[in-house]
C-alpha positions in Angstrom: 36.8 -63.3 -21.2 38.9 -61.8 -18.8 38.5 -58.3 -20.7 34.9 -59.1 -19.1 35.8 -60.1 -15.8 38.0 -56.8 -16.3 35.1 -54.8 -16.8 32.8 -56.2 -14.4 35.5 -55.6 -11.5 36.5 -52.0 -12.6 31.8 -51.5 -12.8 31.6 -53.2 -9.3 35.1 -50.5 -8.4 33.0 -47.2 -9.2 30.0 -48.4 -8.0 31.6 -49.0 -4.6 33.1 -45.7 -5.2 29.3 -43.8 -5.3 28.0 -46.1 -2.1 29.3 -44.4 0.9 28.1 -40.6 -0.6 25.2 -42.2 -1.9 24.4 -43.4 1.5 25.6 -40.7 3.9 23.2 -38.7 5.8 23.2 -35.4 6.0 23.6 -33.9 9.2 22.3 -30.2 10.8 22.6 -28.9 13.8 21.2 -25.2 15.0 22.0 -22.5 17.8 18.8 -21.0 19.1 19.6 -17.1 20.3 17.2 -15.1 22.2 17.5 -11.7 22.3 16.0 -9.4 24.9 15.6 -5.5 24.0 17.9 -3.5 26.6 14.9 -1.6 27.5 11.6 -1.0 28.1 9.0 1.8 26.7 6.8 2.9 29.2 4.6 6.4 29.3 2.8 8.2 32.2 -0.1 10.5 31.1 -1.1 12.7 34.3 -3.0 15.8 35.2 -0.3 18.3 35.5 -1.9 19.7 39.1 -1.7 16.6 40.5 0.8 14.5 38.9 -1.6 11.0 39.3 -2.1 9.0 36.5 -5.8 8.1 37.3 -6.7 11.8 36.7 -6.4 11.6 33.1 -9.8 13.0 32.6 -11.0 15.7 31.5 -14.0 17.9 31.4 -14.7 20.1 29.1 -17.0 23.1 30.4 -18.9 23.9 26.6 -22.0 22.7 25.3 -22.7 21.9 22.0 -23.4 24.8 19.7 -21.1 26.7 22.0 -18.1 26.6 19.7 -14.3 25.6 21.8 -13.2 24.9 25.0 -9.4 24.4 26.0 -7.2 23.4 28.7 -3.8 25.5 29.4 -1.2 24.1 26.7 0.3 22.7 30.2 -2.4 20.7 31.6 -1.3 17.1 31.1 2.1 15.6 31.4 3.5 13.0 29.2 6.4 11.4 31.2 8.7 8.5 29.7 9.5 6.2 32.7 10.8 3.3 30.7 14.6 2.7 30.0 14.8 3.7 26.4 13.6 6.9 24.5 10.8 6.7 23.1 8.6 7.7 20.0 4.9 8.3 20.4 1.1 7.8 18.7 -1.5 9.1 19.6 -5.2 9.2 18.1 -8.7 9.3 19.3 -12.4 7.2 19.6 -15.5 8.6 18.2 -18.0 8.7 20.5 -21.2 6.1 21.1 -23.0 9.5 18.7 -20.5 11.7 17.4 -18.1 11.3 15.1 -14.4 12.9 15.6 -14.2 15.2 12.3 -11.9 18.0 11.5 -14.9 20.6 11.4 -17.5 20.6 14.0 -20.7 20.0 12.4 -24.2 17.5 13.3 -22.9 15.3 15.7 -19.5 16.2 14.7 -17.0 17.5 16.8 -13.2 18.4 16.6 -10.8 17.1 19.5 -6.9 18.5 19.6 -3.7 19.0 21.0 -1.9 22.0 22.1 1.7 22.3 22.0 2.4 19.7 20.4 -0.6 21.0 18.0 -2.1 17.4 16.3 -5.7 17.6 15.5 -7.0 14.0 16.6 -8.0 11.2 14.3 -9.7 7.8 14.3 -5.6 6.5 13.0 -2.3 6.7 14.6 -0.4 9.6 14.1 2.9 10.8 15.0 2.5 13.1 18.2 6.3 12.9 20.0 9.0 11.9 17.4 11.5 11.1 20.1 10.7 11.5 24.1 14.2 10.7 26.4 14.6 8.9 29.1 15.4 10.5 32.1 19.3 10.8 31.2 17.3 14.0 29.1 14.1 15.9 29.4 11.9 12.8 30.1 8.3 15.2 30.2 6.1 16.7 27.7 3.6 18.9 28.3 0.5 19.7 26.2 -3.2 20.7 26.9 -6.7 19.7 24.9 -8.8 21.8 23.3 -12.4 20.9 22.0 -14.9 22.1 19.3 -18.0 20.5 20.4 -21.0 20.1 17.5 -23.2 22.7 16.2 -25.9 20.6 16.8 -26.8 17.0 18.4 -28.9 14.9 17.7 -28.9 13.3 21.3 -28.4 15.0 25.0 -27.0 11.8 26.4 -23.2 12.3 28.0 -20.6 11.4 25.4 -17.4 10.3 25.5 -13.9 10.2 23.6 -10.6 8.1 24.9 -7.5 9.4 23.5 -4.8 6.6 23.3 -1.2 7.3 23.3 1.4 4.6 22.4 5.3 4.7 23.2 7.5 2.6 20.7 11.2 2.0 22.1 14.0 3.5 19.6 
C-alpha cells in the first residue's frame, strides 16, 4: 500500500511539474518601422524654346502619305527636379484610328525619339537608364520625329500622348 500511495504522490509530482508550461501563455510583442525614401522622383518635359511644361505639344507639319516629319534632336527637355536620380520609361497611345506600328502603313504610323533614338511602343521601354539630380547634368534633350500612314481611312485630327515615367534609384 504505501508503494501505491508512493506512486500516486510521485504521478500527482510530475503532473504538477507539466502544469505551469502547460498553462503559460505565450506572449508577442512587435516594433512597427516606417520607412520614408530619402527622396523624391520627379521629371519636367518642356519645349526647349520656352522652357514651360504646358507646351509639351507638338505639331507635326506632314500629312499622311507624306512620309516623316521631325523636330531638331533638341526640341524638348527632360529635366529631373526630384531629389534622387532617376531612371526613365517612356512609351506611347495609339490613336482613336491609327495604330502605333514600326512601319507606316493603312492607318499605321511610326512615332520616335531622337537622341536618345527609341522607336515608340504601346509598353514601357527603357528611354534614360539613369538621369542625375542636379548635383550632375539633371537635363536631357531629345526631339520627335514622325512617319505618318500611307493611307487613312479617316480625315478626322488624331492624336498620340507619349508618357514618360521616372523611377527613383
Amino acid at each position: 500500500m504505501k508503494m501505491k500511495i508512493f506512486a500516486i504522490l510521485i504521478a500527482i509530482g510530475i503532473c504538477f511539474g507539466f502544469v505551469p508550461t502547460a498553462f503559460a501563455g505565450e506572449e508577442t510583442d512587435t516594433i512597427t518601422v516606417n520607412m520614408t525614401p530619402a527622396g523624391t522622383a520627379d521629371i519636367e518635359v518642356y519645349n526647349a524654346t520656352s522652357a514651360v511644361e504646358s507646351q509639351a505639344i507638338w505639331n507635326p507639319t506632314a500629312k499622311v502619305g507624306d512620309g516623316k516629319a521631325s523636330t531638331s534632336a533638341t526640341f524638348y527637355n527632360m529635366t529631373n527636379v526630384g531629389t534622387c536620380n532617376v531612371s526613365v520609361t517612356v512609351q506611347a497611345s495609339n490613336t482613336a484610328d491609327w495604330t502605333l506600328s514600326g512601319t507606316a502603313a493603312l492607318d499605321a504610323f511610326v512615332l520616335e525619339t531622337d537622341s536618345p533614338d527609341v522607336e515608340l511602343t504601346t509598353s514601357p521601354q527603357p528611354f534614360v537608364s539613369d538621369l542625375p539630380t542636379s548635383a550632375g547634368t539633371p537635363t536631357e534633350q531629345f526631339g520627335l520625329s514622325v512617319t505618318m500612314p500611307t493611307f487613312s481611312s479617316t480625315n478626322d485630327p488624331q492624336q498620340s500622348t507619349i508618357t514618360f515615367v521616372a523611377t527613383a534609384l
